[in-house]
C-alpha positions as MATLAB code, in Angstrom:
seq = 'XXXXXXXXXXXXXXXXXXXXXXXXXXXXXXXXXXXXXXXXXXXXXXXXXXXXXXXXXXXXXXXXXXXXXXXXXXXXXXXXXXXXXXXXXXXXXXXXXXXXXXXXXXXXXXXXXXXXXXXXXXXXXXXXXXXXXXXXXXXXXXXXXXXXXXXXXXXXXXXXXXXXXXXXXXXXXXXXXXXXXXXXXXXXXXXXXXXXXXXXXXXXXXXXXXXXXXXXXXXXXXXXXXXXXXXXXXXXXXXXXXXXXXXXXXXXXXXXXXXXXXXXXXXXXXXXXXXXXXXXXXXXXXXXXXXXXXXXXXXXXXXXXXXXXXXXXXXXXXXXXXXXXXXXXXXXXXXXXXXXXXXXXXXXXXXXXXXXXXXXXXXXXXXXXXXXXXXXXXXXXXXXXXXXXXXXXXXXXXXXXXXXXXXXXXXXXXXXXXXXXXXXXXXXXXXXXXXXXXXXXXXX';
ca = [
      16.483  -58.199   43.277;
      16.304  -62.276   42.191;
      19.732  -63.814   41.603;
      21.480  -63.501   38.875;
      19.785  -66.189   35.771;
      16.888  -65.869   37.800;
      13.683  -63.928   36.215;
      11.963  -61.266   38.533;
       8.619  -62.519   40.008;
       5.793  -61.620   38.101;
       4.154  -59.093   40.415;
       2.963  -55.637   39.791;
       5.138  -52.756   38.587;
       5.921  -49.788   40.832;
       2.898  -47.996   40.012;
       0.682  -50.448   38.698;
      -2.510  -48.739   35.692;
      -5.449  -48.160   37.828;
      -8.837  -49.556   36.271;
      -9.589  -46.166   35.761;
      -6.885  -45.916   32.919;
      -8.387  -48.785   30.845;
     -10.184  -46.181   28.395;
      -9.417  -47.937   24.687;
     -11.565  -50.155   23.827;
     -11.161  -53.242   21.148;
     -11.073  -51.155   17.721;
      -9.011  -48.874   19.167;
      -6.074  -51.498   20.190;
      -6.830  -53.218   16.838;
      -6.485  -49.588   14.860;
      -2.968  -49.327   17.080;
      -2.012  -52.150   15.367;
      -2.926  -51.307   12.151;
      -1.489  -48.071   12.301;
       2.022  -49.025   13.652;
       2.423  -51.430   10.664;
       0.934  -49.451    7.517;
       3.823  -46.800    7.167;
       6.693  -46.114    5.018;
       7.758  -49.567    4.284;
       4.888  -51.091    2.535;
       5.275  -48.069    0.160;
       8.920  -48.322   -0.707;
      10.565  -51.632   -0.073;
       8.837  -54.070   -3.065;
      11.210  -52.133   -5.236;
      14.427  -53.701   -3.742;
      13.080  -56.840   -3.203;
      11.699  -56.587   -6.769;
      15.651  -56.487   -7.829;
      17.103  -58.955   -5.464;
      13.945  -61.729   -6.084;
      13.518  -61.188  -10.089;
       9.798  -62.339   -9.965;
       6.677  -60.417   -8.875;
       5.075  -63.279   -7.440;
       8.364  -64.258   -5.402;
       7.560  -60.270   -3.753;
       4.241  -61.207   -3.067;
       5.282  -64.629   -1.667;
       7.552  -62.447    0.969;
       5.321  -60.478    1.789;
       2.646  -63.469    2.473;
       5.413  -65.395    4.278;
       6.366  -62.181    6.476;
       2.467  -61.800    7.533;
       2.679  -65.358    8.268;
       5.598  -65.095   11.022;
       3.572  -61.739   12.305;
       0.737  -63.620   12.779;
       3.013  -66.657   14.745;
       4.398  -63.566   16.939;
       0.846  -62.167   17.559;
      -0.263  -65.685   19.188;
       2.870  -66.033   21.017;
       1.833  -62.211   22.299;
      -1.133  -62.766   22.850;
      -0.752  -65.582   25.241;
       1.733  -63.054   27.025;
      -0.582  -60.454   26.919;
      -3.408  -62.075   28.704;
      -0.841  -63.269   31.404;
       0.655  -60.041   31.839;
      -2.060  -57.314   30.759;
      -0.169  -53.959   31.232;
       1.582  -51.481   29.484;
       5.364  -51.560   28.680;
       6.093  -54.532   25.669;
       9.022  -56.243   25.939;
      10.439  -54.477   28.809;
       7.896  -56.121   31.302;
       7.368  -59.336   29.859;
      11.638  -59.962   29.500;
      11.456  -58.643   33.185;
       8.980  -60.826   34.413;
       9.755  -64.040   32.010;
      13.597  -63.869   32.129;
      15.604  -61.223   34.189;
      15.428  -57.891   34.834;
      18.356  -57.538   32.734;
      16.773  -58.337   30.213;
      14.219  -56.022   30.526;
      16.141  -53.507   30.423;
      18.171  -54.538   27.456;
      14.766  -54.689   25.456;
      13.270  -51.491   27.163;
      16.617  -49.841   25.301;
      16.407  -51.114   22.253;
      12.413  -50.039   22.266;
      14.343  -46.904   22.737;
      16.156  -46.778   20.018;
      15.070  -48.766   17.006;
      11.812  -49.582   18.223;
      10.501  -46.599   18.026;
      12.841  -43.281   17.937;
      14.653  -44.899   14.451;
      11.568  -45.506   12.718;
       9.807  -42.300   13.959;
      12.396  -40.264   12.184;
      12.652  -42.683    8.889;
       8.574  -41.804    8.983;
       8.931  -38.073    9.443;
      11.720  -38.028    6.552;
       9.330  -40.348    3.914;
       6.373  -38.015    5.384;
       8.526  -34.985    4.471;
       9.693  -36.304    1.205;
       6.168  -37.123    0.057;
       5.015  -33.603    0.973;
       7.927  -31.579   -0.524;
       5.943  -31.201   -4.340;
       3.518  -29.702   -2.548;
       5.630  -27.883   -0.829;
       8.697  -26.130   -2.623;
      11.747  -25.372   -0.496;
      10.678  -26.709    2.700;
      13.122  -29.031    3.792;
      11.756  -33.056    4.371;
      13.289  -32.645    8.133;
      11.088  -29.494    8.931;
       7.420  -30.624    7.586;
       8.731  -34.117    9.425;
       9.746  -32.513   12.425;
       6.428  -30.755   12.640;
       4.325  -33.770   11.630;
       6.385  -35.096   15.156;
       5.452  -32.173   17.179;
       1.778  -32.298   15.386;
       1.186  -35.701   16.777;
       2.618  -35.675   20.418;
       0.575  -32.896   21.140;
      -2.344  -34.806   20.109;
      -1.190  -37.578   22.249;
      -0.408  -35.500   25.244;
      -3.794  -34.143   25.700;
      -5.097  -36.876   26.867;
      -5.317  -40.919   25.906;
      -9.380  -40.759   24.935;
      -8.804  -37.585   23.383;
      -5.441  -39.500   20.964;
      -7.410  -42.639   20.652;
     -10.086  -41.225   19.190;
      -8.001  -39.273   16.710;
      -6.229  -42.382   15.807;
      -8.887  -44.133   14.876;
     -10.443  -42.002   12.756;
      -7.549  -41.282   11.147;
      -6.856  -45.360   10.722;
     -10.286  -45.814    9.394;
      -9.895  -42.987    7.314;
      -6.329  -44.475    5.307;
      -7.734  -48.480    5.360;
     -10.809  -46.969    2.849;
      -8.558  -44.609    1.147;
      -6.009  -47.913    0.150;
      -8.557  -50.218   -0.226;
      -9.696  -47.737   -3.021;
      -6.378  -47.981   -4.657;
      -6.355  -51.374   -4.629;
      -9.833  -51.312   -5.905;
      -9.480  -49.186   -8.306;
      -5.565  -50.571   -9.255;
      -6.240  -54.497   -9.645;
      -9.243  -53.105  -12.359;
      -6.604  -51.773  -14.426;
      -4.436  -54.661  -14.467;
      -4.963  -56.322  -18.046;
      -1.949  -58.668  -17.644;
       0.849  -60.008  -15.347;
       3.699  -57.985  -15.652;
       6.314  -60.184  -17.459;
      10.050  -60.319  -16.243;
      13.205  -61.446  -17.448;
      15.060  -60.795  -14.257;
      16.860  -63.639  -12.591;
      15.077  -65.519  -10.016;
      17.083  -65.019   -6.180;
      17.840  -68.334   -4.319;
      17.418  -69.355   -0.548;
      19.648  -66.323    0.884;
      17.969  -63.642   -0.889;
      14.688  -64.449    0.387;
      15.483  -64.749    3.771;
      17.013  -61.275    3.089;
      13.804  -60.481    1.800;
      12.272  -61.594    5.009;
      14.113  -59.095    6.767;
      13.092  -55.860    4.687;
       9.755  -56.849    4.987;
       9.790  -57.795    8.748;
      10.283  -53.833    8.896;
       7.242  -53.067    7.724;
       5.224  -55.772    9.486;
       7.076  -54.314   12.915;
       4.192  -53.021   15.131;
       2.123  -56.349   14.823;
       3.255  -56.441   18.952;
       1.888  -52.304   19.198;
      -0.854  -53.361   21.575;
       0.864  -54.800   23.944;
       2.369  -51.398   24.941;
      -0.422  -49.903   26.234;
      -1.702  -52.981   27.768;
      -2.670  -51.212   30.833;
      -5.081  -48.742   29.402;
      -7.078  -51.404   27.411;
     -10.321  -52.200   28.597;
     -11.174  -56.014   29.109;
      -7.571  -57.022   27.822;
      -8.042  -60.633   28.168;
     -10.005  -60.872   25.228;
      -8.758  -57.753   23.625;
      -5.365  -57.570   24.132;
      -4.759  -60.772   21.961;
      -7.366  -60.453   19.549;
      -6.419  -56.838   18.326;
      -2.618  -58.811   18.062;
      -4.059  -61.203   15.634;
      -7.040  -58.669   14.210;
      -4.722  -56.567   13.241;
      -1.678  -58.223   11.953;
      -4.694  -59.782    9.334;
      -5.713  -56.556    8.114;
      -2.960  -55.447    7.128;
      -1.222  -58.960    5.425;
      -4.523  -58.237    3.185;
      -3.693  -54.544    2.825;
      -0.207  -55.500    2.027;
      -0.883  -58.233   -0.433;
      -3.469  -56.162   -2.313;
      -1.401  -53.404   -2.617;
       1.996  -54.999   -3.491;
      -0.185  -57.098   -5.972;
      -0.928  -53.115   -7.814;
       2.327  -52.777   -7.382;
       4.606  -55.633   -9.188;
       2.042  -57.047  -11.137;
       0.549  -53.510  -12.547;
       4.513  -52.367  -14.097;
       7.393  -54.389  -15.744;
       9.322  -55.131  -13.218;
      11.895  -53.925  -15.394;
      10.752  -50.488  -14.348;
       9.930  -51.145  -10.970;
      13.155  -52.974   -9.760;
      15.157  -50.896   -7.280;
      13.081  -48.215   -7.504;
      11.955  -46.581   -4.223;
       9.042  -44.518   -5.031;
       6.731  -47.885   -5.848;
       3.639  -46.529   -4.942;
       3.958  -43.206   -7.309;
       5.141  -45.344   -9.989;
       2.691  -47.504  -10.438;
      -0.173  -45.234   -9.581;
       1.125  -43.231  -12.689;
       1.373  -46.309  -14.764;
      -2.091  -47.629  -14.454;
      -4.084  -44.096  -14.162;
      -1.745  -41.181  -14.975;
      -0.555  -38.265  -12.806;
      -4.192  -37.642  -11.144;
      -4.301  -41.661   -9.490;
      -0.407  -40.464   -8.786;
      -1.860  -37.758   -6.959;
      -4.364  -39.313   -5.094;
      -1.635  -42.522   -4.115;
       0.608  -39.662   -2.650;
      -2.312  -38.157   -0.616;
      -2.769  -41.659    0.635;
       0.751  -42.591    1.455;
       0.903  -39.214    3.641;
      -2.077  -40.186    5.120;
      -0.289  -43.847    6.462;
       2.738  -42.173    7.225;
       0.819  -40.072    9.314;
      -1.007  -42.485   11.238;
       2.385  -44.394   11.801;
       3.666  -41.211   13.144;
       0.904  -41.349   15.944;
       0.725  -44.694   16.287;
       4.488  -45.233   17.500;
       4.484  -41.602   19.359;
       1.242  -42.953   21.114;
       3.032  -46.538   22.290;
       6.765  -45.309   22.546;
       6.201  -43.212   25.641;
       4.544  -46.160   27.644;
       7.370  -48.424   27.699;
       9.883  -45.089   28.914;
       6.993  -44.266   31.451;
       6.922  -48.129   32.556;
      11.145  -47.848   33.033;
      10.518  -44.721   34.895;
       7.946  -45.749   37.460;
       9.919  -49.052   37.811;
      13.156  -46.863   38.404;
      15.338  -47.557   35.163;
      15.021  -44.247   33.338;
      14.531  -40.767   35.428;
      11.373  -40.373   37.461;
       9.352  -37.325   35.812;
       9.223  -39.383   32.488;
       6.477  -41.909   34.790;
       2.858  -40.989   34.670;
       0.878  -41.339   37.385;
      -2.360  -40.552   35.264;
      -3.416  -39.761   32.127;
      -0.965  -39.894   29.060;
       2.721  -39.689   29.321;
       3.606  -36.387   29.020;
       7.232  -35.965   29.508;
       8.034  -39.273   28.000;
       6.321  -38.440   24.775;
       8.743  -34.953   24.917;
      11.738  -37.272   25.146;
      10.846  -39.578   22.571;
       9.842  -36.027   20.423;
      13.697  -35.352   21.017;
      14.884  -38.284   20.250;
      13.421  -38.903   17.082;
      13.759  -35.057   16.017;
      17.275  -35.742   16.190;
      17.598  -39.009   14.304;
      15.515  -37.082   11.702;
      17.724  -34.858   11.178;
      20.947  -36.911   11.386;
      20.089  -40.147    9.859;
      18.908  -41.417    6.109;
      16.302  -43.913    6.068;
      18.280  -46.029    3.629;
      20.330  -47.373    6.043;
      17.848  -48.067    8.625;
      15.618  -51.031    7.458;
      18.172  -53.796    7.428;
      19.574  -52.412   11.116;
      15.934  -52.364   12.448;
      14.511  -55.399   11.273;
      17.567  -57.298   12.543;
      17.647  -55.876   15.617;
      14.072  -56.218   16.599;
      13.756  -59.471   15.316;
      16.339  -60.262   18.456;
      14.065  -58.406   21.111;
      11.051  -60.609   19.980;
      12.786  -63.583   19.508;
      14.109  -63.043   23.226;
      10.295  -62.291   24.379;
       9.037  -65.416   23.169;
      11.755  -67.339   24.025;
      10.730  -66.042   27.350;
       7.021  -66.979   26.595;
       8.567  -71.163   25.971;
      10.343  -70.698   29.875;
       6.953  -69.530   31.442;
       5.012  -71.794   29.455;
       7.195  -74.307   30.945;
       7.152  -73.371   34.277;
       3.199  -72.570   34.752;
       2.015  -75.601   32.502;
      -1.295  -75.735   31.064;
      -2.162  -73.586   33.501;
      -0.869  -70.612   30.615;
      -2.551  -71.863   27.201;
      -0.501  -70.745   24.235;
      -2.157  -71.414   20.655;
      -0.655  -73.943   18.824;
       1.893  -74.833   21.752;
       4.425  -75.976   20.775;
       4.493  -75.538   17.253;
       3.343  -71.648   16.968;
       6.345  -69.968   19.018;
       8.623  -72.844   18.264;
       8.047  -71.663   14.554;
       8.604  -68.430   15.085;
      11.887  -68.684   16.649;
      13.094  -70.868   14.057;
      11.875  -68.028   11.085;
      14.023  -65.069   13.521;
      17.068  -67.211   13.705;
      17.038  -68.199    9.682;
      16.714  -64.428    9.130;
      19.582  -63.474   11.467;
      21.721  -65.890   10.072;
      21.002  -64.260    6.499;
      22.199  -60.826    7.874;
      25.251  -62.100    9.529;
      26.009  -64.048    6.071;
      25.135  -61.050    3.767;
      25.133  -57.964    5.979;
      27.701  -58.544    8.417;
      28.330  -54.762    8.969;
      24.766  -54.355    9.836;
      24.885  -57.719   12.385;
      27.552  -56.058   13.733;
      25.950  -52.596   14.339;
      22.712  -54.610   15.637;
      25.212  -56.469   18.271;
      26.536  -53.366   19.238;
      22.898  -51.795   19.858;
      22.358  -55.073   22.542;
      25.926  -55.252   23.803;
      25.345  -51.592   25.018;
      22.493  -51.788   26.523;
      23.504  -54.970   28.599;
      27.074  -52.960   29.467;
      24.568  -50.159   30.696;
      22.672  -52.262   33.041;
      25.935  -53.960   34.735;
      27.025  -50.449   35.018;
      24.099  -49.138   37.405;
      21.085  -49.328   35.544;
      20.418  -52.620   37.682;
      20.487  -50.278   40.937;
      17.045  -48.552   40.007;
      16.783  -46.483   43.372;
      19.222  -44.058   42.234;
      16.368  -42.456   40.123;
      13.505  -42.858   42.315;
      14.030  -40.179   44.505;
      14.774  -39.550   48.286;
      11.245  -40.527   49.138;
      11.801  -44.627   47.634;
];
């Protein structure tokens, strides 16, 4: 164990991915990313920022600004990723970079707002959107079987869940570039507003709702281990796929606020339905809905199929019980717990409250990881190239602390609940998370 300050050497983890396990190829990392970002947000956010901006092309100037510090995080990544190629996120690269403490800290936060938060806020919208279609089923129980639906796909086998997933990714990119298509044809004029214009604060605010839906730009980087050739994929399907989907998301939320007065639109959740119905009737309503399950469905897999790696990379490293490790093929038991887990936010929780609390709160776990990008980058030299060094991560860190300073100024109950999240997980380590042989098993 190094010293305390002192990051852990950058060797291999306990059980280190055989060469064997590499079975996704380049599309199929880029479609992870894809995937992981194209959910629930992009579909119901531009409402509220709508209301707190006043102008439709303020929205689409968040949203172009948020792909723009996704893109800064994907290089910063990327140079990571080709240092470090294996599967786990944050968790290994904090380990390696900074201290295992700090691993750990980010391994639990993957934990819980990474992934298990989200999942559920997924399943709910997934429900929600299917419950015209289906009368008297509760959102929670078509969620909660769109959950089970999708880590049994993804404990079969990782070709087998791969391949699913990217049919299933190509299948929702054509269906919303139809939309858009077919939406920005319809558009005879800009949508005028008479809703005051937000200053300085509210953006950055802004910032923060849509950092939620561009979280999963880093998705690739969890199953580092089983991609094939990862120093060239690994930061390409980063960067690949974090500019899909700024297009996706600016074509889109350009159907969106500029297709309806934003009079109707503001503070609305339902954006997608609403303007669908605006600019083609109940029938392009219709087929907006299909295509909104569709995403939601496809985040649902994406975050069930990269969750489970960073548990199973705590577990064979000795930080969370042994069974949830995988020796080979997919994670099996950790993709049971994180079915759990998220079943039980689903059920519990309202997505409402959880975009503000997420996007905070990962925007300190990758803040942290590139921060511990800057202290390798130091250390190694040229020796570990990093586009745009210094100005790419430097940037990034500087966008992340302007945004947490908006949520402590305007959301300190949320700041709080984010601190919280990190203080526990750090009180967890002290407390004998840092002794990792307690899980491992007589035979360690």
């Amino acid at each position: 164990m190094p010293a305390a300050g002192s990051p852990a050497p950058l060797a291999s983890p306990a059980i280190a991915p055989a060469d064997n396990r590499r079975q996704l190829g380049g599309w199929s990392a880029t479609a992870l990313v894809v995937a992981s970002m194209v959910g629930t947000g992009v579909f119901t956010t531009s409402g509220f920022l709508l209301k707190d901006l006043g102008s439709p092309w303020l929205v689409l100037l968040a949203w172009l600004v948020g792909g723009g510090i996704a893109a800064l995080g994907a290089l910063s990544y990327g140079a990571l990723a080709r240092r470090i190629p294996e599967s786990g996120g944050e968790f290994v690269f904090l380990s390696r970079t900074i201290h295992p403490a700090a691993g750990f800290v980010a391994g639990w936060i993957s934990l819980l707002v990474g992934f298990s938060a989200p999942l559920a806020a997924v399943a709910f919208g997934f429900g929600s959107y299917l419950a015209p279609w289906l009368p008297g089923v509760a959102p929670e129980l078509t969620g909660t079987a769109a959950l089970a639906a999708f880590a049994g796909i993804h404990a079969i086998g990782v070709r087998f869940g791969s391949r699913a997933q990217d049919w299933i990714v190509t299948i929702k990119i054509l269906l919303i570039l139809g939309f858009i298509g077919g939406g920005l044809t319809r558009i005879e004029t800009v949508a005028a507003t008479s809703l005051p214009t937000a200053g300085l604060g509210a953006f950055l605010m802004a910032l923060v709702w849509v950092s939620f839906s561009y979280s999963g730009w880093n998705a690739a980087v969890y199953l580092g281990g089983e991609i094939r050739d990862p120093d060239r994929w690994l930061p390409r399907s980063l960067l690949i796929g974090t500019a899909i989907t700024t297009a996706l998301y600016l074509g889109l939320n350009a159907v969106f606020v500029l297709g309806v007065p934003a009079s109707q639109l503001a503070g609305q959740l339902d954006v997608g339905r609403i303007a669908a119905e605006a600019l083609g009737g109940p029938g392009l309503a219709k087929g907006i809905t299909l295509t909104i399950l569709v995403a939601l469905g496809t985040s649902l897999s994406a975050m069930i199929m990269a969750g489970p790696r960073v548990y199973a990379q705590m577990a064979a490293q000795g930080y969370l019980p042994r069974p949830l490790a995988a020796l080979a093929g997919p994670p099996r038991m950790a993709i049971a717990f994180q079915l759990i887990l998220a079943a039980a936010m689903l059920w519990t929780t309202t997505y409402e409250t959880l975009l503000t609390y997420i996007g905070f709160t990962l925007g300190l776990s990758t803040a942290l990881t590139v921060a511990g990008l800057w202290r390798l980058r130091l250390r190694e030299g040229p020796a570990l190239p990093v586009p745009g060094w210094p100005w790419v991560p430097a940037t990034f860190l500087l966008a992340v602390l302007a945004m947490t300073v908006a949520v402590i100024a305007r959301r300190p109950i949320v700041a709080v609940w984010g601190g919280a999240t990190v203080l526990l997980g750090w009180v967890l380590w002290w407390a004998g998370a840092q002794r990792p042989r307690r899980w491992r098993g007589a035979d360690q």
